[in-house]
N, CA, C and O of each residue as an XYZ file, in Angstrom:
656
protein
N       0.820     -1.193      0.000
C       0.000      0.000      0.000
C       0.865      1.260      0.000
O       1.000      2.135     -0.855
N       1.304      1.128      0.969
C       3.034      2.219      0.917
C       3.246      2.869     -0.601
O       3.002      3.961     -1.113
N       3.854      1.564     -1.064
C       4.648      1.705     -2.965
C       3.185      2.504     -3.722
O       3.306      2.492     -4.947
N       2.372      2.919     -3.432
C       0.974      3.305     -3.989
C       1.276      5.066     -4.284
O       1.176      5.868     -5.213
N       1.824      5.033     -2.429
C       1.798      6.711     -2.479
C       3.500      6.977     -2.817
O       3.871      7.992     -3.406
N       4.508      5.842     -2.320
C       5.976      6.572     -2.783
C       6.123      6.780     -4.256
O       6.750      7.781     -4.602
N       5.623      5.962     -5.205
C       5.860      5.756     -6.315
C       5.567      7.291     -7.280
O       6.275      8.019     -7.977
N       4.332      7.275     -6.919
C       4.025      9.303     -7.367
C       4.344     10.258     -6.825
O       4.089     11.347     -7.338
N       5.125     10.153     -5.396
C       6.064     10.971     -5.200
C       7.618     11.248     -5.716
O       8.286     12.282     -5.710
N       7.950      9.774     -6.209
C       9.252     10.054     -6.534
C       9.670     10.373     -7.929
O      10.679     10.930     -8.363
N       8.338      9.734     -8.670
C       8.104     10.093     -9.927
C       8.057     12.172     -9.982
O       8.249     12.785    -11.032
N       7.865     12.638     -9.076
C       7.351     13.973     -9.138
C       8.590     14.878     -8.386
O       8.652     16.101     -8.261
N       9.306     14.101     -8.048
C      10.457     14.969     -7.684
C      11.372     14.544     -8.550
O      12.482     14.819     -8.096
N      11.441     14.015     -9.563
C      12.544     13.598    -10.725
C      12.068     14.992    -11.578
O      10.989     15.578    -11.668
N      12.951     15.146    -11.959
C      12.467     16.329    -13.182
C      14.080     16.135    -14.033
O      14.877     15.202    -13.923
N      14.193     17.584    -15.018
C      15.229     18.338    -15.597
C      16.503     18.845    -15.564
O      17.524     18.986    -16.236
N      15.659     19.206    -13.751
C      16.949     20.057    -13.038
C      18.087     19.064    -11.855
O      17.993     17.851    -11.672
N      18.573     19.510    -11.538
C      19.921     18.088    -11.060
C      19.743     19.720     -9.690
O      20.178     20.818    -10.037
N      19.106     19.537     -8.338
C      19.772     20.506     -7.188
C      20.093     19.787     -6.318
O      19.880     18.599     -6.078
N      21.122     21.281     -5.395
C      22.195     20.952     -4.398
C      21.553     21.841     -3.583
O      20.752     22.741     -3.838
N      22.236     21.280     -2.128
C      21.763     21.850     -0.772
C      22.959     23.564     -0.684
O      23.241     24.264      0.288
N      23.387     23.690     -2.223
C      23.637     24.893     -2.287
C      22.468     26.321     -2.905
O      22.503     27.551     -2.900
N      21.305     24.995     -3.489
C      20.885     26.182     -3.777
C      21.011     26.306     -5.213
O      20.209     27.064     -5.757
N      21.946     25.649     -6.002
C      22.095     25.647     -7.079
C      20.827     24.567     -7.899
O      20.076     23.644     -7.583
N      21.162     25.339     -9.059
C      19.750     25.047     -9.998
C      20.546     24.624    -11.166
O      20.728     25.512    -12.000
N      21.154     23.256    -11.460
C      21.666     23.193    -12.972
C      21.206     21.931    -13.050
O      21.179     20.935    -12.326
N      20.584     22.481    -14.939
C      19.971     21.576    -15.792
C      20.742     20.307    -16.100
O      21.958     20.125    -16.038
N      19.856     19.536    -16.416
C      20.242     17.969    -16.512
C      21.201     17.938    -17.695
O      21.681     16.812    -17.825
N      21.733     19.016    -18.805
C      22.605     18.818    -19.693
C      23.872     19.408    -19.197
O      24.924     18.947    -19.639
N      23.891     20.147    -18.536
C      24.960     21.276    -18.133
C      25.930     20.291    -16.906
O      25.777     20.112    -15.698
N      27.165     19.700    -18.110
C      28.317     19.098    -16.684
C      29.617     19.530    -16.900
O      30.577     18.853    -16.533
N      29.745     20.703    -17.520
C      31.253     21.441    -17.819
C      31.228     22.579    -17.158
O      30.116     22.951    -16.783
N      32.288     23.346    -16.869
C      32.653     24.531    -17.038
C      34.074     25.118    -16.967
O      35.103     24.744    -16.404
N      33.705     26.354    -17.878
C      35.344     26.497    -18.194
C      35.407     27.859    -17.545
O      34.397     28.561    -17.596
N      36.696     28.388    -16.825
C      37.030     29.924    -16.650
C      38.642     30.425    -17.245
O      39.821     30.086    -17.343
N      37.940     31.179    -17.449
C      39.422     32.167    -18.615
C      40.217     32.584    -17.088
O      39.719     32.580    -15.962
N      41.386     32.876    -17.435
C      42.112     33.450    -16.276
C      41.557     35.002    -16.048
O      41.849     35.762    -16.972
N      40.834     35.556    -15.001
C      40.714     36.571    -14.943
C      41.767     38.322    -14.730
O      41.971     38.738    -13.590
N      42.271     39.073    -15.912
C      43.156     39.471    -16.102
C      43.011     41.043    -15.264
O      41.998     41.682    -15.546
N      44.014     41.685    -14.230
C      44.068     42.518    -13.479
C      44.056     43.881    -14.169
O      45.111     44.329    -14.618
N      42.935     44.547    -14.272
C      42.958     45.375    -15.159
C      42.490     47.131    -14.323
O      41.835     48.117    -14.662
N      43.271     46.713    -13.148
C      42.852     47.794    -12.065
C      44.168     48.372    -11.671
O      44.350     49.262    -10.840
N      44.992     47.789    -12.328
C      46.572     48.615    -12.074
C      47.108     48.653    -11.013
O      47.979     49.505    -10.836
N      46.828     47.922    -10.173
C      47.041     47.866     -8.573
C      46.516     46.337     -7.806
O      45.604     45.536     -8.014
N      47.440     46.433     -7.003
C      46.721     44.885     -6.238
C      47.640     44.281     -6.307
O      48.423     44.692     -7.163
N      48.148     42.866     -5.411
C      48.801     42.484     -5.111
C      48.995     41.179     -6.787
O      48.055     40.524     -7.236
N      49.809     41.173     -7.103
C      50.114     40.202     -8.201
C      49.634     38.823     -8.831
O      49.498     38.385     -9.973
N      49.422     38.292     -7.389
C      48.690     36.945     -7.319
C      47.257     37.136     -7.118
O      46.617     36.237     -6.574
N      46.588     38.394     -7.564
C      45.297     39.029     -7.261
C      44.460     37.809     -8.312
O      43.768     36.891     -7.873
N      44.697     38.049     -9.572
C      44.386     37.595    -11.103
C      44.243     35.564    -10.427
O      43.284     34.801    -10.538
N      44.962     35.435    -10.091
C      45.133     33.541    -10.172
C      44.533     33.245     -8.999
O      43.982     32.153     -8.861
N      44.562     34.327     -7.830
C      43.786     33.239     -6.283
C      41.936     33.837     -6.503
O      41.202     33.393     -5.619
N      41.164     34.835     -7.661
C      40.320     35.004     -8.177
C      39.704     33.802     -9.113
O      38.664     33.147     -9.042
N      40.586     33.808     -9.834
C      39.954     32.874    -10.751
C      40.175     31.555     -9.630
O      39.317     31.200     -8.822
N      41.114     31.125     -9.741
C      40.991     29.662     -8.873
C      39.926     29.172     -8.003
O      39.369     28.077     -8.074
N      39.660     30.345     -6.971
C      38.600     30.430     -5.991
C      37.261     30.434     -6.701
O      36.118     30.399     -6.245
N      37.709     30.485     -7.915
C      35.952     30.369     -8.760
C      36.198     29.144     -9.208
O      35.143     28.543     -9.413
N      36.811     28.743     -9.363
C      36.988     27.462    -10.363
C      36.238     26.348     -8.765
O      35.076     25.947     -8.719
N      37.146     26.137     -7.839
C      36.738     25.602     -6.803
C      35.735     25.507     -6.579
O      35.253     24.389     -6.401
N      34.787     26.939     -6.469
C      33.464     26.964     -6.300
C      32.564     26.081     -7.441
O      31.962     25.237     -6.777
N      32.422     26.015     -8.026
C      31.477     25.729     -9.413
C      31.818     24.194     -9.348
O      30.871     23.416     -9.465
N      33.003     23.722     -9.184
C      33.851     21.741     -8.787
C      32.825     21.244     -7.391
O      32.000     20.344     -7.235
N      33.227     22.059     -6.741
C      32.590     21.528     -5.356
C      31.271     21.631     -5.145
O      30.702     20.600     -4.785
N      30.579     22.698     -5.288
C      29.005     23.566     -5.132
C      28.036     23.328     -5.994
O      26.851     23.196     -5.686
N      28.571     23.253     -7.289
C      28.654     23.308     -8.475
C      27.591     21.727     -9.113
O      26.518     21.518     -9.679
N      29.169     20.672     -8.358
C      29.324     19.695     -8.908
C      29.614     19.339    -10.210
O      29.231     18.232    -10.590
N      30.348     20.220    -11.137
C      30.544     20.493    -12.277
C      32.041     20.464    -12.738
O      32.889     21.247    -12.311
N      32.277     19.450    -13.678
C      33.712     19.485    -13.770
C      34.540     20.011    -14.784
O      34.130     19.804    -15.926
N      35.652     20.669    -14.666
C      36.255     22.149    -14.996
C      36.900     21.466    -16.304
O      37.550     20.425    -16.410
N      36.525     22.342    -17.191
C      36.945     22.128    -18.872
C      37.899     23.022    -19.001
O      37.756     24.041    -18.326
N      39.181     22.912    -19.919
C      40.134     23.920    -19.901
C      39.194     25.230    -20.958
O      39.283     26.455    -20.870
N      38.453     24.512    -21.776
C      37.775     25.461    -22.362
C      36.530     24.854    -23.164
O      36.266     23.710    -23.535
N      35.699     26.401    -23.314
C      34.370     25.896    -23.576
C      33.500     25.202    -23.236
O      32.893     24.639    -24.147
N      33.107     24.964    -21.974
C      32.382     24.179    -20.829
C      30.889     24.309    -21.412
O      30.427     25.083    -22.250
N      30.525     23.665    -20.948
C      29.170     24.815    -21.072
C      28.369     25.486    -20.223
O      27.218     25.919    -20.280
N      29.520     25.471    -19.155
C      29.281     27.217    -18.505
C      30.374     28.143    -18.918
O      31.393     27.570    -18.533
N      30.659     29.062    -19.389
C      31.856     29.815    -19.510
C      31.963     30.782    -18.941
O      30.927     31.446    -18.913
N      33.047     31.317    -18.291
C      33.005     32.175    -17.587
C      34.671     33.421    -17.980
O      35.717     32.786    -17.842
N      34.835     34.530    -18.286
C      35.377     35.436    -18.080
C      35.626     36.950    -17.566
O      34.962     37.335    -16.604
N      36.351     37.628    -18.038
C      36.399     38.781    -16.956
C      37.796     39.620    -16.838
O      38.929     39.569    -17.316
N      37.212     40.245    -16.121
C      38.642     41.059    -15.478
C      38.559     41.687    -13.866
O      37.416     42.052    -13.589
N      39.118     41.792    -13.249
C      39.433     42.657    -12.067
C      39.772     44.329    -12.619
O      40.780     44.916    -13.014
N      38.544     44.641    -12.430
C      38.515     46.046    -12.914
C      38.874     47.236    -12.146
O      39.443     48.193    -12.671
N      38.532     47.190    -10.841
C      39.050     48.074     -9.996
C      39.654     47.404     -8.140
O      39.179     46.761     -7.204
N      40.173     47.680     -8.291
C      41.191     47.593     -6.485
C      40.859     48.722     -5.894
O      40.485     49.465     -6.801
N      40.782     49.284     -4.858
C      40.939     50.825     -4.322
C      40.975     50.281     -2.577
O      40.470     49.299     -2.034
N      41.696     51.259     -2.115
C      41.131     51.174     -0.750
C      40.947     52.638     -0.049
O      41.604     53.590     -0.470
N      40.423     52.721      0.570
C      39.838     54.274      1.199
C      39.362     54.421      2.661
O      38.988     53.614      3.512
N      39.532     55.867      2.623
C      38.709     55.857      4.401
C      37.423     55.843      4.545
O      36.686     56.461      3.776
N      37.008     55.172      5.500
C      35.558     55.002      5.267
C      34.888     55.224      7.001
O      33.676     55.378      7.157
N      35.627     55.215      7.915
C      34.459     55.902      9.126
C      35.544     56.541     10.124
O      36.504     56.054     10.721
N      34.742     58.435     10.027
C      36.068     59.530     10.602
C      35.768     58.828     12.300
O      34.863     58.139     12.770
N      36.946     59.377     12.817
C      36.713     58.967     14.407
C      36.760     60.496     14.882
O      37.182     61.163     13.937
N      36.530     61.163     15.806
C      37.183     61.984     16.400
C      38.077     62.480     16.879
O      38.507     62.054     17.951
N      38.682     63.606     16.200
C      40.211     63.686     16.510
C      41.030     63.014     15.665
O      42.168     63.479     15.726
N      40.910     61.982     14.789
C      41.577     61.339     13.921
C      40.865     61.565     12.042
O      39.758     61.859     11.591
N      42.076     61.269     11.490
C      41.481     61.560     10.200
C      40.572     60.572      9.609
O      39.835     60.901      8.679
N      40.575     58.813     10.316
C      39.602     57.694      9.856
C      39.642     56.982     10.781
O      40.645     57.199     11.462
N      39.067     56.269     11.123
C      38.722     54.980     12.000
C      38.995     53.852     11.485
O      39.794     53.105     12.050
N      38.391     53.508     10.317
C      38.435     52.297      9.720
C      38.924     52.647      8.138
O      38.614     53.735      7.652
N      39.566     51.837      7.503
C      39.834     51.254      5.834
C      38.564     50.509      5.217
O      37.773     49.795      5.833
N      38.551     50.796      4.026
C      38.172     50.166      3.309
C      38.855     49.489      2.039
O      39.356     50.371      1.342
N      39.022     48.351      1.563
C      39.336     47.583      0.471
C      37.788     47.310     -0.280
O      36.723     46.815      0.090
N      38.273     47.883     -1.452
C      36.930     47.102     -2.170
C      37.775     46.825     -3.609
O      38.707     47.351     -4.219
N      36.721     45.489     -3.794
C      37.904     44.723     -5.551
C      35.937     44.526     -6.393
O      34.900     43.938     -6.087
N      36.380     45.362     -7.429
C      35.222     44.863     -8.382
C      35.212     44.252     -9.720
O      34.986     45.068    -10.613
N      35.402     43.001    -10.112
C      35.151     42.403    -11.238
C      34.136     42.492    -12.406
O      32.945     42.506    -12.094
N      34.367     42.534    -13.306
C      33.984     42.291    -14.415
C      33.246     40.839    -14.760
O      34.174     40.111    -14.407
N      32.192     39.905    -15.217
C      32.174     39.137    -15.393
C      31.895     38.707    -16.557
O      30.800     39.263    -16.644
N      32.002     38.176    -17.501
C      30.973     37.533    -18.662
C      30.558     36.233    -18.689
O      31.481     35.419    -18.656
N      29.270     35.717    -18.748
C      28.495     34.406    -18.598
C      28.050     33.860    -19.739
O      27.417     34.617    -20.475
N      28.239     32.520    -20.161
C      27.339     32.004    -20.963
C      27.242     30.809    -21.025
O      28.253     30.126    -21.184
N      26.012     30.255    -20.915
C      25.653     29.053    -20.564
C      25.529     28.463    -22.444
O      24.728     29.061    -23.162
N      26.177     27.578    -22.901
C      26.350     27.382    -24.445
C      25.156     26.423    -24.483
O      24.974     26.029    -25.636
N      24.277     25.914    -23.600
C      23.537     24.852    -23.587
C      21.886     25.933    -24.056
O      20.878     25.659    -24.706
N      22.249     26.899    -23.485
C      20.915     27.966    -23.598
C      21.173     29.274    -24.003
O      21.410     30.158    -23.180
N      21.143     29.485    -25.312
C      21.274     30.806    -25.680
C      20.952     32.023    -24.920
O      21.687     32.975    -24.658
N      19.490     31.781    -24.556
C      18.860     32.966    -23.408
C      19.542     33.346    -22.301
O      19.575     34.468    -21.796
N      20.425     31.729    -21.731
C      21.022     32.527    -20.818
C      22.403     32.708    -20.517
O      23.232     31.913    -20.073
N      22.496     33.976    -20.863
C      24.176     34.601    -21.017
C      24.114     36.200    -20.083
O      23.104     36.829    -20.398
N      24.669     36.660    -19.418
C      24.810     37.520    -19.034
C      26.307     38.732    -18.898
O      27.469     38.342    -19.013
N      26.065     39.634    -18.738
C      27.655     40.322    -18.482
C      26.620     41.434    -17.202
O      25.508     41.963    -17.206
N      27.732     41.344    -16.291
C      27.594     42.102    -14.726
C      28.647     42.480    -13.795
O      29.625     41.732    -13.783
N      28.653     43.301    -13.155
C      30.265     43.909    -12.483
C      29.554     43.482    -10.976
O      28.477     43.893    -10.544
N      30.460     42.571    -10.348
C      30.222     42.651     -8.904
C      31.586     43.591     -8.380
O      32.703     43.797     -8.855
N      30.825     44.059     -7.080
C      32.070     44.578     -6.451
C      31.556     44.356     -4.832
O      30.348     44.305     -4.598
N      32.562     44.229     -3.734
C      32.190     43.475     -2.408
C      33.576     44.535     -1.822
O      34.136     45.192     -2.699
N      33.978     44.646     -0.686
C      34.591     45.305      0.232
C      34.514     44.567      1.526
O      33.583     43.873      1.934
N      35.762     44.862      2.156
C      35.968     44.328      3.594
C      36.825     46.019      3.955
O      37.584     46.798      3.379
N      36.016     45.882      5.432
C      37.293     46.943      6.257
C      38.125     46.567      7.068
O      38.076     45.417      7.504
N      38.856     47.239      7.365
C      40.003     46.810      8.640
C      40.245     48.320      9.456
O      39.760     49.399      9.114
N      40.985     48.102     10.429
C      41.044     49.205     11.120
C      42.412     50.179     10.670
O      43.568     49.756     10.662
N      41.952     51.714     10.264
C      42.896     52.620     10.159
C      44.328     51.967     11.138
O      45.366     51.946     10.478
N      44.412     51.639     12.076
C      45.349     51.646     12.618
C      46.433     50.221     12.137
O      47.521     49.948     12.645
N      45.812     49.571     11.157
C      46.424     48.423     10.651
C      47.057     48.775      9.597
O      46.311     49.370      8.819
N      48.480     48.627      9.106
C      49.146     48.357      8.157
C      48.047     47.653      6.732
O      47.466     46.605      7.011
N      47.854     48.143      5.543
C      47.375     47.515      4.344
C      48.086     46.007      4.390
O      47.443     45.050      4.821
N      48.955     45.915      4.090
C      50.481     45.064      4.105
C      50.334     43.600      4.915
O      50.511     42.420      4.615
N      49.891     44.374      6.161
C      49.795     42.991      7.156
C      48.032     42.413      7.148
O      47.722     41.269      7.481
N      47.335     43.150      6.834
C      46.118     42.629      6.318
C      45.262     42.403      5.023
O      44.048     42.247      4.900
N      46.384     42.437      3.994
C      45.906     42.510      3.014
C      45.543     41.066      2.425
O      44.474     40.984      1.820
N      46.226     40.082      2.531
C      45.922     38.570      2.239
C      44.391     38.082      2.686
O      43.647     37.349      2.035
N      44.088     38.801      4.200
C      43.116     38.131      4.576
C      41.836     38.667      3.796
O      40.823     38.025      3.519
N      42.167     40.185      3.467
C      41.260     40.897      2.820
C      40.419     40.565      1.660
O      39.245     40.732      1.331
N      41.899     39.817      0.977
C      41.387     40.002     -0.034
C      40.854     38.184     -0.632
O      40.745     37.767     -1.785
N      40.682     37.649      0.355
C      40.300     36.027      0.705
C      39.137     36.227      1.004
O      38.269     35.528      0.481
N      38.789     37.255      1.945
C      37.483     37.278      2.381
C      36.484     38.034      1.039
O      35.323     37.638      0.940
N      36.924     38.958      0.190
C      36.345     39.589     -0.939
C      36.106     38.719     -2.006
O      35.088     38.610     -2.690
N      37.146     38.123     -2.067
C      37.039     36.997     -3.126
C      35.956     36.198     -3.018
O      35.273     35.972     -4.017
N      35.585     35.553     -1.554
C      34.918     34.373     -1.194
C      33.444     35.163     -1.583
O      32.558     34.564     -2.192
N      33.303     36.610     -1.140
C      32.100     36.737     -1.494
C      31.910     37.197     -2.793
O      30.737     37.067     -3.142
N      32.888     37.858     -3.928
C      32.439     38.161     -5.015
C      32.159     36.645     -6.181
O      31.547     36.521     -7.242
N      33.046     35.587     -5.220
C      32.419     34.160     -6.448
C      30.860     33.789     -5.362
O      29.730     33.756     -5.851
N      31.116     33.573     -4.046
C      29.828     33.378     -3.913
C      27.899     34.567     -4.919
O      26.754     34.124     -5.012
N      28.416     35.937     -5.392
C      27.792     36.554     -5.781
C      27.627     35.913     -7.130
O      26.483     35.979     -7.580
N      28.406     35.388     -7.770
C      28.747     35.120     -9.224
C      28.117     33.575     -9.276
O      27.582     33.258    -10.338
N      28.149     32.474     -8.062
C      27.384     31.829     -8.309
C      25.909     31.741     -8.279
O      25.264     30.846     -8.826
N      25.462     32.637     -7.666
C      24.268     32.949     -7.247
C      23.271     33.158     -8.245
O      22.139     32.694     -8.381
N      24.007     34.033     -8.969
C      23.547     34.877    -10.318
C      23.914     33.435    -11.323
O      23.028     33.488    -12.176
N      24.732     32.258    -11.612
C      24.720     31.622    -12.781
C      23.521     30.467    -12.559
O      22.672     30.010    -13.324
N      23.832     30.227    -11.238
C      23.110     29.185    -10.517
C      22.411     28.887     -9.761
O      22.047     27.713     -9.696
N      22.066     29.602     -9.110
C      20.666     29.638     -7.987
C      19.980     30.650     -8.676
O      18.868     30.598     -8.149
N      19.934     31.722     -9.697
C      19.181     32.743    -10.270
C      18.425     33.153     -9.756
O      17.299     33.099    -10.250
N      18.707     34.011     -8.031
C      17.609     34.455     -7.367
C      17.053     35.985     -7.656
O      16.058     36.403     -7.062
């Protein structure tokens, strides 16, 4: 009697789409993806800016994803640039000229899913972390820019793959 009611349930949760307890939404054809090296086009930033960007995306989309990384032409594709670096003051204290720093890194992205014409996109994320005026750039800049990263691919998956 059981097999009566599981059977049209499981039939009804099979579909098209293949999801993860990320949230991600990819179609039952889509098992590639490729990323171009994203090229530093902000004139500033630490050197290894360009390779721990892209990598940290590549990771994301392998693991989250479940999608395995094509040197090219996936059929997710992904490129870009690191368009701007800056860091600035961002809250005065009294008596002092800032309180806190700001780092902000904004990318460039271009999307295209080769499986679906419709969906291709181009969009600039940009994310920021502060630290405190009284910190050296220098001695906090690694963590900074780990923590920016993590959220500008988490933004980038969001938008290819959960499409909220």
């Amino acid at each position: 009697m059981i097999i009566f009611f599981l059977l049209p349930l499981l039939a009804s949760i099979s579909s098209c789409k293949v999801y993860s307890f990320t949230g991600a939404n990819v179609p039952a054809d889509i098992h590639t993806f490729s990323v171009e090296l994203f090229q530093n086009r902000a004139n500033n930033g630490p050197a290894s800016l360009p390779q721990a960007f892209t990598d940290k995306l590549k990771v994301k989309f392998q693991t989250e994803g479940n999608l395995k990384q094509s040197s090219s032409d996936g059929d997710l594709q992904f490129k870009g640039a690191i368009t701007s670096y800056t860091y600035t003051s961002d809250a005065p204290v009294a008596g002092a000229t800032s309180g806190l720093n700001k780092l902000t890194i904004t990318v460039q992205v271009k999307f295209v899913n080769a499986r679906n014409d419709k969906d291709k996109w181009e969009q600039s994320f940009s994310r920021y972390a502060q630290y405190s005026a009284s910190d050296n750039l220098s001695s906090v800049e690694d963590r900074l820019v780990n923590e920016i990263n993590t959220q500008l691919v988490d933004d980038i998956f969001q938008k290819a793959l959960v499409k909220w």
